[in-house]
C-alpha positions as CSV (number, residue, x, y, z in Angstrom):
1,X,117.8,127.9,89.0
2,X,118.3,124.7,87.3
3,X,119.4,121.6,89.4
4,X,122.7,121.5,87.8
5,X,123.2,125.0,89.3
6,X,121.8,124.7,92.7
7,X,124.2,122.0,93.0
8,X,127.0,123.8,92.3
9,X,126.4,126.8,93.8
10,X,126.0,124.9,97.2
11,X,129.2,123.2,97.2
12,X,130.6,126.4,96.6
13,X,128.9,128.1,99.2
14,X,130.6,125.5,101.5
15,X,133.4,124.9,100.1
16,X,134.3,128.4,100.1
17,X,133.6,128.1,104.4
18,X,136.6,125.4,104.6
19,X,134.3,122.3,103.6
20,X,136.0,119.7,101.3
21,X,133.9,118.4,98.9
22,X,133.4,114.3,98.8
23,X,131.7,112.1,96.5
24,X,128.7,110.5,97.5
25,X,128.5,107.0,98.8
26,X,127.0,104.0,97.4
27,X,123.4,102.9,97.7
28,X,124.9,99.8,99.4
29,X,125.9,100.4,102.7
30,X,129.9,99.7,103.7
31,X,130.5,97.3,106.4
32,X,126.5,98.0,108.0
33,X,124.2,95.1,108.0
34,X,121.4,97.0,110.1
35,X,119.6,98.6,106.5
36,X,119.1,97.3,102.8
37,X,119.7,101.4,101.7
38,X,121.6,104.3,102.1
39,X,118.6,106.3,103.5
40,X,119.9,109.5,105.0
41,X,123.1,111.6,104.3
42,X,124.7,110.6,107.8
43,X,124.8,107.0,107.3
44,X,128.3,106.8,105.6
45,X,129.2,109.1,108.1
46,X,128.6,107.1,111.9
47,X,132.4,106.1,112.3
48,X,132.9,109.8,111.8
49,X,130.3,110.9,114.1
50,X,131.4,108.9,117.0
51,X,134.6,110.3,117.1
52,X,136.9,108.6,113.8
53,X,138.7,110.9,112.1
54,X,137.9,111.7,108.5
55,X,140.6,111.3,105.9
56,X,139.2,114.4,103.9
57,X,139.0,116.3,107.4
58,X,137.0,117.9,110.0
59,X,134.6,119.9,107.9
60,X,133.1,118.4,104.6
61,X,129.8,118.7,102.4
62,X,128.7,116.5,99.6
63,X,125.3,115.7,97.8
64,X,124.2,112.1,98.9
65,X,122.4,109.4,97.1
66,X,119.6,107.6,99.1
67,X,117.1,105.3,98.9
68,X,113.8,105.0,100.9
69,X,110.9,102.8,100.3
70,X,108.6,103.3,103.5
71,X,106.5,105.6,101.9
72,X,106.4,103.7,98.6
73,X,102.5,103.9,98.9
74,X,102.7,107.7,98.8
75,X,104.6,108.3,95.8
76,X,102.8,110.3,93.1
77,X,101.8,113.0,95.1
78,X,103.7,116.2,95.0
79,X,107.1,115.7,97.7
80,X,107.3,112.1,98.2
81,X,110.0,109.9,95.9
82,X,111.7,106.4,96.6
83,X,115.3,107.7,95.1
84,X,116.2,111.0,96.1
85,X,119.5,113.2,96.8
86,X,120.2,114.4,99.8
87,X,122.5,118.0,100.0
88,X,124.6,117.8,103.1
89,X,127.2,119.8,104.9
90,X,129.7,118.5,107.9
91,X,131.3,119.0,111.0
92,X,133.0,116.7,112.9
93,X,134.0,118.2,116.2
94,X,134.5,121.8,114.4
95,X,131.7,124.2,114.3
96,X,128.4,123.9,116.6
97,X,125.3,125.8,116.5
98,X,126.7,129.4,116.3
99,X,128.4,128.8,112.5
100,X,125.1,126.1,111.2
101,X,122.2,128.2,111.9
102,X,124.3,131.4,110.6
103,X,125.4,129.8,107.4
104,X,121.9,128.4,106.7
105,X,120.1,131.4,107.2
106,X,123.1,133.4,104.4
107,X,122.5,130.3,102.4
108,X,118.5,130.4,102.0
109,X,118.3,134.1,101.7
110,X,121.6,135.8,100.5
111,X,121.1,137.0,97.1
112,X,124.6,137.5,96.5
113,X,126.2,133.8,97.9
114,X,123.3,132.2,98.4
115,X,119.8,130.9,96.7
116,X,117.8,134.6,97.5
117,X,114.8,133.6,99.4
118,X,112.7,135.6,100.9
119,X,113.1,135.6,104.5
120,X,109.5,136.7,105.7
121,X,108.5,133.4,104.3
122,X,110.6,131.9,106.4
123,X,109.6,129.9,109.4
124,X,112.0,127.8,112.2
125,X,110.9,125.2,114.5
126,X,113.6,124.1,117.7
127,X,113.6,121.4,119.9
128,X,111.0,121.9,123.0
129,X,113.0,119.4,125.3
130,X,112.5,116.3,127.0
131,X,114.6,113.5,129.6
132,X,117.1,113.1,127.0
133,X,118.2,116.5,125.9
134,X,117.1,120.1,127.7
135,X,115.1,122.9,125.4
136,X,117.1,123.8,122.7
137,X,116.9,127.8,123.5
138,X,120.4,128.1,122.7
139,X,119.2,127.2,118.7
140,X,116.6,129.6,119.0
141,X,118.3,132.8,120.5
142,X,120.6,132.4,117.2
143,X,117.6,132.6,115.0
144,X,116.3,135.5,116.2
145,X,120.1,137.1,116.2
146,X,120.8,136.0,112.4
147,X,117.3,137.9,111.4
148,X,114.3,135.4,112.1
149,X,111.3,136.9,114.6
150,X,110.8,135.2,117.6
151,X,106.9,134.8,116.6
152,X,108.4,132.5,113.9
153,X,110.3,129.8,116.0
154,X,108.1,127.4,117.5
155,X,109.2,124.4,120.2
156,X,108.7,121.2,118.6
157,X,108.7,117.5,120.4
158,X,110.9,115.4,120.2
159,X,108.4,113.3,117.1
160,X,109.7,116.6,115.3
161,X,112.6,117.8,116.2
162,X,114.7,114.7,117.0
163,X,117.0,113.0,114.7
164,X,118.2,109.6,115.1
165,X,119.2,106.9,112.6
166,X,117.9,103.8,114.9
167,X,118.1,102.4,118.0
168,X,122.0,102.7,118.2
169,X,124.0,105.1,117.1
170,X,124.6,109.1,117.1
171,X,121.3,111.7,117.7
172,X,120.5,114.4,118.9
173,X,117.6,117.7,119.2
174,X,117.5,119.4,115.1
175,X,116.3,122.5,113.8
176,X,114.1,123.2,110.9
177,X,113.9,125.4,108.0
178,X,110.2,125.6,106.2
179,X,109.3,127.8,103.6
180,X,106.1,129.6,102.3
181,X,104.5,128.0,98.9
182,X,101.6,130.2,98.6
183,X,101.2,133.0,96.5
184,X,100.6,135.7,98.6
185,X,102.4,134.8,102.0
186,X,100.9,133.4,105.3
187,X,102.4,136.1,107.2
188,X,102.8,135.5,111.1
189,X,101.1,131.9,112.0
190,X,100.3,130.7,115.5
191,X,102.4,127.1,116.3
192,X,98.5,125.4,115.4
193,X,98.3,127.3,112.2
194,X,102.1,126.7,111.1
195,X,101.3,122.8,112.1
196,X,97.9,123.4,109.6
197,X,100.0,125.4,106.8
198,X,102.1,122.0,106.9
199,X,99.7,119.0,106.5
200,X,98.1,121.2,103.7
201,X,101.3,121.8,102.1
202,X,101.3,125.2,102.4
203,X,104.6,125.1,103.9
204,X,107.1,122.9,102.8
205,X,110.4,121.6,105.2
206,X,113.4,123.0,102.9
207,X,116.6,122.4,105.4
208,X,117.6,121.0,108.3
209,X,120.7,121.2,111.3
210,X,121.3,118.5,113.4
211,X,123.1,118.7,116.6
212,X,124.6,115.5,116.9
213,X,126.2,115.2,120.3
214,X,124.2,112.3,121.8
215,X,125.0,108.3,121.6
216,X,121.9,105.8,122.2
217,X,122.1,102.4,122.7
218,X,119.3,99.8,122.5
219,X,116.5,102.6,121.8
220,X,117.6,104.4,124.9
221,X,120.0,107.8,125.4
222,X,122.9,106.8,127.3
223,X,124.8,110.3,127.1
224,X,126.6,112.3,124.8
225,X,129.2,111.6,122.2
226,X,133.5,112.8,122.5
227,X,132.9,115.7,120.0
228,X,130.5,118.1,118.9
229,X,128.8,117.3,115.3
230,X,126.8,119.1,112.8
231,X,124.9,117.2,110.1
232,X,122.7,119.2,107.8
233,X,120.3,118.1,105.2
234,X,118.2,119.1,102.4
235,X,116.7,117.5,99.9
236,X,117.6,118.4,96.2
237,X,114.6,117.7,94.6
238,X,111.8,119.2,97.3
239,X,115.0,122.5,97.6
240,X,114.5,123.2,93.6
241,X,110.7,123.0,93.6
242,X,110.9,125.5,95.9
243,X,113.7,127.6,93.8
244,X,111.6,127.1,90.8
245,X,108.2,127.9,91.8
246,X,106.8,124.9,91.5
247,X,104.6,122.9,93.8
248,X,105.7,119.0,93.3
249,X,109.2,117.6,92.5
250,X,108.1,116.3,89.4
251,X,107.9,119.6,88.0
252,X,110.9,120.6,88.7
253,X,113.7,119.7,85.8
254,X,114.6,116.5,87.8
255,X,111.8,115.1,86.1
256,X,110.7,117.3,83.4
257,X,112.2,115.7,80.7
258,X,111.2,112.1,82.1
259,X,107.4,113.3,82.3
260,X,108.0,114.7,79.0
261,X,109.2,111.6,77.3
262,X,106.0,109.8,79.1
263,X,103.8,112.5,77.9
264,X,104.7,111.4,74.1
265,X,104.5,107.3,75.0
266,X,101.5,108.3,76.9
267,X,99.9,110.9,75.8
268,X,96.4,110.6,77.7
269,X,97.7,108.6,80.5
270,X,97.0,109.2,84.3
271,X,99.5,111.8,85.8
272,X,99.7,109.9,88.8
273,X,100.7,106.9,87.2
274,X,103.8,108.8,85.4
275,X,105.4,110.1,88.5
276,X,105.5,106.9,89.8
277,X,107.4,105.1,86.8
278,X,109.3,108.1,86.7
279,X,110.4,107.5,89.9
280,X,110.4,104.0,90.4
281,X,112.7,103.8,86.9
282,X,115.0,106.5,88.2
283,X,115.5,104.2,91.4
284,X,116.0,101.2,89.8
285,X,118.8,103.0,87.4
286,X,121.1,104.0,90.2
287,X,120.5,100.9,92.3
288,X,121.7,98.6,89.5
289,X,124.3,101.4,88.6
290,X,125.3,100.5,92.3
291,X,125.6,96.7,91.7
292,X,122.2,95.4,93.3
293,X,120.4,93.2,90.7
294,X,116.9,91.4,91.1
295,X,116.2,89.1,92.9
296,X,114.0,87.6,95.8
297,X,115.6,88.6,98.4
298,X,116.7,91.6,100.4
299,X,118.3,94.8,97.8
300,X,117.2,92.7,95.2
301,X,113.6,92.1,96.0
302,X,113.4,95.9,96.1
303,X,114.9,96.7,93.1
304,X,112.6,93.8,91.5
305,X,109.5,95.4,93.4
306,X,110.0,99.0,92.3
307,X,110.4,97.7,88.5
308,X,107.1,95.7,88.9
309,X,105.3,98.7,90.3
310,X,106.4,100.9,87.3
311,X,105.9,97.8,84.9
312,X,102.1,97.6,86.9
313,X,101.5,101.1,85.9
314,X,103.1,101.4,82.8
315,X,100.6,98.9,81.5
316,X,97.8,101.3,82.4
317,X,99.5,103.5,80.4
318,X,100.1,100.9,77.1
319,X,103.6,101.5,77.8
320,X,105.5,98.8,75.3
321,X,108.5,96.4,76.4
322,X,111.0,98.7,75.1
323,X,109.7,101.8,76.6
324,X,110.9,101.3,80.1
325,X,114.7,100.9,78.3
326,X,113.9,104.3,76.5
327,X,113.3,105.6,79.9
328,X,116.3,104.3,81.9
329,X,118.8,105.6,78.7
330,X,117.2,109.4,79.2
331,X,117.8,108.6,83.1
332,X,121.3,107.5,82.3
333,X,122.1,110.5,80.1
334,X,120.4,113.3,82.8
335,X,122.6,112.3,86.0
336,X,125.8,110.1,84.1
337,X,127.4,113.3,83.9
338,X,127.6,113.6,87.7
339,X,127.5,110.0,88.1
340,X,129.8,107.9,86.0
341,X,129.3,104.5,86.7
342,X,125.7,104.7,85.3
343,X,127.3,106.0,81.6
344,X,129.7,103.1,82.6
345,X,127.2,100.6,83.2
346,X,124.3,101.8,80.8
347,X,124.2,98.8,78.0
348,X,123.9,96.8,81.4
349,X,121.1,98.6,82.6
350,X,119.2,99.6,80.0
351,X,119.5,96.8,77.1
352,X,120.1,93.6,80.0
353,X,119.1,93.9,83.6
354,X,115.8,96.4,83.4
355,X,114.5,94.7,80.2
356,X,114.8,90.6,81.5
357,X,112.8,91.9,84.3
358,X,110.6,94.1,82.4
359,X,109.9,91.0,80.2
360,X,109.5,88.6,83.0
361,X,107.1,90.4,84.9
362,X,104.6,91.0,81.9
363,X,104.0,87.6,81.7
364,X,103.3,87.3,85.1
365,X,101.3,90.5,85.6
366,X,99.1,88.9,82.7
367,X,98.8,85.6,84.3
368,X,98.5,86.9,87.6
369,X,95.5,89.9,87.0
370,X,93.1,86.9,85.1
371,X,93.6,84.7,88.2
372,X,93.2,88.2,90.6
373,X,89.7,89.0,88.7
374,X,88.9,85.4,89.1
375,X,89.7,85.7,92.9
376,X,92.2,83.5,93.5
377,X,93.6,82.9,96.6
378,X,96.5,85.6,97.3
379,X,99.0,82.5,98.8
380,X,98.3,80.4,95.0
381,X,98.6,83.7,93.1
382,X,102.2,84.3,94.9
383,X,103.3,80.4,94.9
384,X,101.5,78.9,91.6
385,X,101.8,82.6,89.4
386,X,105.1,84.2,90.7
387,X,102.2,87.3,91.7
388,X,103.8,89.5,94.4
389,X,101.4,89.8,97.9
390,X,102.7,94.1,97.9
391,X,100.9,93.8,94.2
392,X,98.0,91.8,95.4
393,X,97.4,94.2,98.4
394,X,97.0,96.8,96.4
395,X,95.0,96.0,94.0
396,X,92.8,94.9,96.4
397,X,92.4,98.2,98.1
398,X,91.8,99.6,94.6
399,X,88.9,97.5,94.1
400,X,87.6,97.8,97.5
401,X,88.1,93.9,98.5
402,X,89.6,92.9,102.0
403,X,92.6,91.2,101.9
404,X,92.8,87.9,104.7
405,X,96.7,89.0,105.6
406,X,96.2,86.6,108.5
407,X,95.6,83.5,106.4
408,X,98.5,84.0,103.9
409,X,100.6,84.7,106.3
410,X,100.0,81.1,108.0
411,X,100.3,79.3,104.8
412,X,103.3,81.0,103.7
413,X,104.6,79.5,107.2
414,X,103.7,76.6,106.0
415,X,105.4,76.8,103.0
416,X,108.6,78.0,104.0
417,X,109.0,75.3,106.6
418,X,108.8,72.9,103.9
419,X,110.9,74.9,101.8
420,X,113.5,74.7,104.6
421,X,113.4,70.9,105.3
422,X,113.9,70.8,101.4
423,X,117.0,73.1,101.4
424,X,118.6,71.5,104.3
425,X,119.2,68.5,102.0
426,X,121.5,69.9,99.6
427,X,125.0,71.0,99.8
428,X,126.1,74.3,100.9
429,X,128.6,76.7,100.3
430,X,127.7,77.1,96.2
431,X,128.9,73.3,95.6
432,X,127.0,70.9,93.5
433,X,128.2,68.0,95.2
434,X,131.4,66.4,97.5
435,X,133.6,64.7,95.2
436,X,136.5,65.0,94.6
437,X,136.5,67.6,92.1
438,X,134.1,69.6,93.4
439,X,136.3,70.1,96.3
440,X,139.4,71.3,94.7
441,X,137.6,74.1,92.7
442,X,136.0,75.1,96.6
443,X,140.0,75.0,97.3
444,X,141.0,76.7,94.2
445,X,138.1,79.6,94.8
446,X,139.7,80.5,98.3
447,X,143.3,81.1,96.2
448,X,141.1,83.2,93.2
449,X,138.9,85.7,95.4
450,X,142.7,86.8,97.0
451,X,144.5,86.9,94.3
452,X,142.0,89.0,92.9
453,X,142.1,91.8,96.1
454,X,146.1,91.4,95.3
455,X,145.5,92.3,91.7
456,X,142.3,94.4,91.9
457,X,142.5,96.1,95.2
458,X,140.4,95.4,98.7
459,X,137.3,96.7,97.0
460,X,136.9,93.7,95.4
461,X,134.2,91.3,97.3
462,X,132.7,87.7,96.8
463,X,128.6,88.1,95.6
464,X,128.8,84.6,95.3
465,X,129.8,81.2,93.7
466,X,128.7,77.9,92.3
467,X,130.8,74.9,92.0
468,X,130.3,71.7,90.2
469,X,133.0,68.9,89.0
470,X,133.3,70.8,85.8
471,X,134.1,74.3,87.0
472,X,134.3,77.1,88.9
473,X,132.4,80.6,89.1
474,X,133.3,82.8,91.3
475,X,130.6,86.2,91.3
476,X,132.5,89.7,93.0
477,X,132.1,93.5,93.0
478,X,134.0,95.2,90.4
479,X,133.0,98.0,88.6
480,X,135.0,97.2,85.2
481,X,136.1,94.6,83.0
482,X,139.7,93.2,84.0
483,X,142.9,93.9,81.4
484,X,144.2,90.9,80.1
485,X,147.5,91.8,82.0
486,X,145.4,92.0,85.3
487,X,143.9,88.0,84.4
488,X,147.1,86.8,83.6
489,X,148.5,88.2,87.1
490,X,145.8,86.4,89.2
491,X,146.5,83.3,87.2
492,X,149.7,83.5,87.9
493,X,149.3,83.9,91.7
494,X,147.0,81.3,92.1
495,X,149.1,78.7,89.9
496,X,151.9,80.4,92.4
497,X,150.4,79.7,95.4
498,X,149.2,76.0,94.4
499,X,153.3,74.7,93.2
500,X,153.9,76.1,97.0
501,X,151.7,73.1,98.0
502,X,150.5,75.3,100.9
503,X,148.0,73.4,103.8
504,X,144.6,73.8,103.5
505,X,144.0,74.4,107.4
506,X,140.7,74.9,110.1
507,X,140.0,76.4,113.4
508,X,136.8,77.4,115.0
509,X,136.6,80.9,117.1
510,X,134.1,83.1,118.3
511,X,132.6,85.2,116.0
512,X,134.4,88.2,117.6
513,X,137.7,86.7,118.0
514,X,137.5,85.4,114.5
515,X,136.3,88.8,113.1
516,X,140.0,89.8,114.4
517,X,141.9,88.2,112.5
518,X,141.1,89.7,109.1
519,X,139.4,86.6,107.5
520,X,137.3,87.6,105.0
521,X,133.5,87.0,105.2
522,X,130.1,88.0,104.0
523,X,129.0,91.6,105.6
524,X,125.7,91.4,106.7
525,X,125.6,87.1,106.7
526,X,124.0,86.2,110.3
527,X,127.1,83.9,111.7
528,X,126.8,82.0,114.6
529,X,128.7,82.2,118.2
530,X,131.4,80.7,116.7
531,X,132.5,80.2,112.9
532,X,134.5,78.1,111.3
533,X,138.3,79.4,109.0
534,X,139.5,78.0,106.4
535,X,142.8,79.2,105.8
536,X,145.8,78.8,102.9
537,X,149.4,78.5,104.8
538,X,151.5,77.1,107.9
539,X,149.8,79.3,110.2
540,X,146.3,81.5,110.8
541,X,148.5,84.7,111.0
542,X,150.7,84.0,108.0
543,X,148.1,82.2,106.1
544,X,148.1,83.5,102.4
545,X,144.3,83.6,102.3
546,X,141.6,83.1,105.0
547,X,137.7,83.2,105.3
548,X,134.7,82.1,106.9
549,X,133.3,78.7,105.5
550,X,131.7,75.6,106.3
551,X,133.5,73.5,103.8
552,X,134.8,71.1,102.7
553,X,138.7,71.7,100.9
554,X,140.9,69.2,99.8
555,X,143.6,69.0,102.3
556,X,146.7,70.5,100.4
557,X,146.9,73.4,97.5
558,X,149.5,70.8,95.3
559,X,146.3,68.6,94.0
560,X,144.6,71.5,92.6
561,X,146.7,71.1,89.1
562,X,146.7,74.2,87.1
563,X,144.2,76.9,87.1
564,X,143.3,78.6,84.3
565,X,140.7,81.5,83.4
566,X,138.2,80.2,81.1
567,X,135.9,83.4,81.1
568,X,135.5,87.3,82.7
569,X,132.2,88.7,82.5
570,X,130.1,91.0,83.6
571,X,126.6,89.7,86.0
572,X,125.1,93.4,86.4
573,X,126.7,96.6,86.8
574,X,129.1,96.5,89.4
575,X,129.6,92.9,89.6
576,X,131.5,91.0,87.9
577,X,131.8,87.1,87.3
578,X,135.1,84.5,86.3
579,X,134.7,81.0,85.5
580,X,137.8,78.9,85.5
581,X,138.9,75.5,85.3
582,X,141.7,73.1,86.9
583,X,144.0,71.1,84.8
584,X,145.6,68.3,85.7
């Protein structure tokens, strides 16, 4: 079965058992400042979990894009990928054990509903129990009734057969589904020899259940959750190697027309090195789909570090500057169909955000690898030649050196205190400077990011500004161009709100208190105990528009003059950027 049809026939499969389908969520997590990624199916879903109800319902299934970078180093090898989607089916106070296992099982082997597997090759592992939750025989009795041999469910610890997202949040004991790879069939296998069959990927995890009816808080289990949950997961990619026979993902037609394409660029090239372009690429096309661009710093700095790793080994392979864009337009074409904002975003990714990198970093790899086989200090080949210390690392494994972490750590210390003291000199809040001018296009930015949420809906969010006596520009996510109608609207509103010659007003709250009253701020910015609003109007609860700054604002909306749109662009996919100006 091709992907395209193992995704569709698993919908089905649920759909047709009361589960509404949803779309998947983006890369970037909503309202979450704990992680860079959407890393696991649940994550969209913790609201829900801990006892929110679902717009789309009690029981729901979707396929889930995620992003994980941990094992970054073990990419290339046959199971392991950076982007991957994960297949996921709901409930949310519903169905329990009983309905998950029994549905799984029909799922994996039903020839007629589900993907036909053979069950002898099937193999379970349960939870074997600890402080937190008591042995999960209740899982394992259902095995055995739906068809699975006792002699094939083995007791796992909790380093197994636990889920949890963090610290905080929902958990609780999981079962597994693994599945014979070998060509003749293990047969029965004592726990040792199953936990063997695994490392020697023999055996290959194909599906999991979660039991979510736990809460922990602070790394420790403080009892169980108001409802019942069930959150399953399976990952596309490793599910059709399985389907298809093959032994590694990028085998599977995921990838086979990626590795094909780097077959004819590179026709003698090092397998290993194709996987991981092909996979670092394919990450970096749906994260800039998602809005994230480079950059040195969190989402960005990983985006920036997986096109450097494929840029790293796609000169091994003589792969030229126009290559990677080759690439990321097959990408584009093999998933836009199911995912449109990458067909909507593709002259962005492929012709402006991956090549300016791509570029970038050649110059430095070059640079950087003379100074590397010269031995230059790792701390002057990350300050002086832009050379990354991931890059450095490993490169020095390759070559057998030992890298003196301890000593570029201290003098990148160094360096960022000094960088720090420098910072603290300039202005903050995106202006160039406090005059008079600058001030009123701080003012006039407050009246444009609301008017825009009037105009453009709540989705719209501020990625940043800069301000200088001239202009403004104002940086927010958006995943299309505006109309001219919907430009000539926000004008309006904020030319509006400025011949009202409303107060520009300050209070300082607690950051809880002042997280109540719906003044918009950056999700994710470290606040202090308290924070300072600025807010447009007579009063904090009538106020037109209101958000967390530092300042400064002129004092009323009347000296702004006029404001007019100078320019709507786009910055990268998803965001979007307006410069304006004030006329007197």
């Amino acid at each position: 079965m091709t992907v395209a049809e193992v995704r569709e026939k698993y919908l089905k499969f649920f759909k047709q058992r009361g589960h509404t389908i949803i779309p998947s969520a983006s890369l970037v997590p909503e309202n979450d400042a704990s992680v860079l990624f959407t890393t696991a199916g649940m994550q969209p879903f913790v609201p829900y979990l801990l006892g929110e109800p679902h717009p789309a319902g009690r029981r729901l299934v979707n396929i889930q894009k995620c992003i994980r970078t941990g094992d970054i180093d073990e990419v290339g090898d046959n199971t392991h990928l950076t982007f991957f989607e994960m297949m996921g089916n709901w409930s949310l106070g519903d169905y329990f054990k009983n309905e998950a296992i029994a549905w799984s099982y029909e799922l994996l082997t039903s020839k007629k509903e589900g993907f036909g597997l053979d069950p002898k090759r099937l193999y379970i592992t349960v939870f074997e129990g600890n402080e937190n939750a008591p042995r999960d025989e209740e899982s394992a009795k259902i095995w055995e009734k739906v068809g699975v041999p006792s002699n094939r469910i083995y007791f796992m610890p909790a380093s197994k057969n636990w889920w949890e997202a963090g610290p905080s949040g929902p958990c609780g004991p999981d079962t597994e589904m693994y599945y014979d790879l070998t060509e003749n069939g293990l047969g029965d296998l004592t726990q040792t020899q199953f936990l063997e069959a695994d490392v020697k990927q023999q055996i290959v995890e194909i599906w999991n259940n979660v039991f979510m009816e736990y809460l922990k808080k602070g790394g420790t289990v403080v009892g169980k959750l108001p409802q019942k949950n069930v959150d399953t997961g399976a990952g596309l990619e490793r599910f059709c190697a399985v389907l298809q026979g093959k032994k590694s993902v990028f085998e599977t037609d995921a990838f086979t027309p990626i590795m094909r394409k780097l077959n004819e660029l590179s026709p003698n090239g090092e397998p290993r090195a194709k996987r991981i372009i092909a996979d670092h690429l394919r990450a970096a096309v749906f994260l800039i789909a998602d809005g994230i661009t480079p950059s040195n710093t969190d989402r960005g700095y990983v985006l920036r570090r997986l096109i450097r790793r494929a840029v790293r080994f796609g000169k091994q392979l003589g792969l030229k500057t126009s290559d990677y864009s080759t690439l990321a337009e097959l990408i584009s074409t093999l998933h836009g169909g199911i995912y449109s904002q990458i067909l909507e975003n593709l002259r962005m990714i492929a012709k402006e955000v991956l090549p300016d990198e791509v570029r970038a970093f050649e110059l430095t790899l070059e640079r950087g690898m003379k100074e590397f086989e010269k031995g230059t200090e790792p701390f002057i080949l990350f300050t002086s030649y832009g050379f990354p210390i991931e890059l450095t690392r490993e490169l020095a494994a390759e070559k057998g050196r030992i890298l003196d972490e301890a000593k570029f750590a201290d003098e990148m210390a160094k360096h960022q205190t000094l960088s720090r003291a420098g910072a603290e000199k300039k202005f903050k809040g995106g202006l160039a400077d406090t005059s008079e001018m600058s001030l009123r296009y701080h003012t006039a930015t407050h009246l444009l990011h609301q008017a825009l949420r009037d105009v453009l809906g709540s989705e719209v969010r501020q990625k940043g500004s800069n301000i200088t006596p001239e202009r403004l520009r104002f940086d927010f996510a958006f995943p299309r161009k505006m109309t001219e109608e919907e430009k000539k609207r926000v004008e309006d509103i904020v030319n509006e709100k400025i011949r009202a010659k409303l107060p520009m007003q300050r209070v300082v709250l607690p950051l809880e208190e002042a997280k109540k009253t719906g003044a918009l701020h950056f999700f994710g910015e470290k606040y202090g105990d308290e924070v300072s609003i600025y807010y447009i109007g007579d009063s904090l609860e009538t106020a037109y528009s209101k958000e967390f700054c530092g300042g400064p604002h002129v004092s009323n909306t009347e000296t702004l003059g006029t404001f007019k749109i100078a320019k709507e662009e786009a910055v990268s996919a998803g965001v979007r950027r307006i410069k304006a100006v004030l006329n007197n």
